[in-house]
C-alpha positions, 0 to 999 in steps of 0.5 A, a space after each residue: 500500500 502506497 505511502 500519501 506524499 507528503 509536503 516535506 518529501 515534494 520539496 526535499 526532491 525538488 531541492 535536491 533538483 535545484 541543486 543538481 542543475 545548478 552544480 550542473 550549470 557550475 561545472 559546463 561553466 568551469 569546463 568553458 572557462 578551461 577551455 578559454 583558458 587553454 586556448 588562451 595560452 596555446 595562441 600565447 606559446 605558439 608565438 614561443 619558441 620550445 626551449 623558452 616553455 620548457 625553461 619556464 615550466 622546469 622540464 627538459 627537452 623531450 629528446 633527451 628524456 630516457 626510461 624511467 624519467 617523469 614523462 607525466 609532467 608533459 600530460 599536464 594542461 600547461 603544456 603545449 600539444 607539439 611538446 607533449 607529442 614529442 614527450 609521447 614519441 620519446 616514451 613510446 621509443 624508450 618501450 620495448 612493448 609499446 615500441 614493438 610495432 609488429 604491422 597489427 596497427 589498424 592506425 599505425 599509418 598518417 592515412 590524412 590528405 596532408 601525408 599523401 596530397 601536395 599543395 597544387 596537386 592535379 587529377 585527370 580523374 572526374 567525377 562520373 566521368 573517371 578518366 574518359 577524357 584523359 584517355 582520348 586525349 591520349 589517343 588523339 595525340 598518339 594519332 597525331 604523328 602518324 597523320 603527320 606521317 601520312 601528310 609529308 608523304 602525299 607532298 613529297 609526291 612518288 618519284 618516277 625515273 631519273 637518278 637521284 645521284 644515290 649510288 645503285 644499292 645493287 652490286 655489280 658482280 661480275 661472272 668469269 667463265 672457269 678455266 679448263 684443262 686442255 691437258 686432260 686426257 679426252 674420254 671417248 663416249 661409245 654410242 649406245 647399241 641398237 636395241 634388239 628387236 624381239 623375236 617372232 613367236 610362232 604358235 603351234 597347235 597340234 591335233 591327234 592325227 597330224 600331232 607331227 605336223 606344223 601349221 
């Protein structure tokens, strides 16, 4: 069974209200005053150089610190974020387990424009188009000569007759006829036989009563 609210519980929770928007309100105030504060003194050191800062905050150069120095006192808000990096680059050196960097690092590379992109820098790449009209540029420039070519050549005109002064390419070779040896001794060539004729076959046919005689 519930309990009846009574007037002292209202305003207990709505007190307690008040004072939790109001540490509220304190506390984003406090944040932005942070915030002012330090962006205030990052323009005011930017115009200092690092051997300046460092002097002033009692810190040494972050290039010469070494395992086992105090690396935390560069986390600090006055700090300026170039000195605190290269605090963070000599520390990650100085680890043999943070300085293992084994190819596994999903960031491990600068994939911003800055590290891949010059100032000035020019694409033939267009968008919804790609490089269309790099690549028939290409090809009317490669056409180019070959027209060129093709043009000189219908000027000149072909060339009939005459001599052009150029010595024949074709070499003359002239042909001696072989000398023969009258000493040797001359071969006597027999003719060849008539060919003799075949010989006449008689055919002879033999009955039972004249088995001796020839037709």
């Amino acid at each position: 069974m519930d309990h009846a609210q009574t007037p002292g519980d209202f305003w207990s929770r709505r007190r307690a209200a008040v004072e939790a928007e109001a540490a509220a309100e304190l506390a984003a105030s406090q944040a932005e005053r942070s915030a002012q504060e330090l962006r205030a003194n990052d323009s005011a050191q930017a115009l200092r150089t690092d051997a300046e800062i460092l002097q002033e905050l009692g810190l040494k150069d972050p290039d010469e610190l070494v395992a086992g120095d105090d690396f935390a006192a560069f986390m600090r808000s006055a700090v300026p974020e170039r000195l605190r990096r290269r605090a963070l680059r000599v520390l990650w050196r100085s680890n043999p387990v943070l300085a293992n960097l084994d190819g596994l690092l999903d960031h491990g590379d600068d994939f911003s424009d800055a590290a891949t992109v010059v100032p000035g820098l020019k694409t033939a790449y267009q968008v919804g188009k790609g490089t269309l009209r790099h690549l028939r540029e290409m090809a009317r420039q490669a056409d180019e000569p070959a027209g060129a070519a093709d043009a000189a050549a219908d000027d000149e005109g072909p060339v009939i007759g005459g001599n052009s002064g150029a010595s024949d390419p074709v070499a003359k070779v002239s042909v001696e006829p072989a000398e023969t040896d009258d000493t040797a001794p001359e071969m006597e060539i027999e003719a060849a036989p008539d060919p003799v004729a075949p010989r006449r076959r008689h055919m002879r046919f033999a009955f039972g009563d004249d088995s001796g005689r020839e037709d």
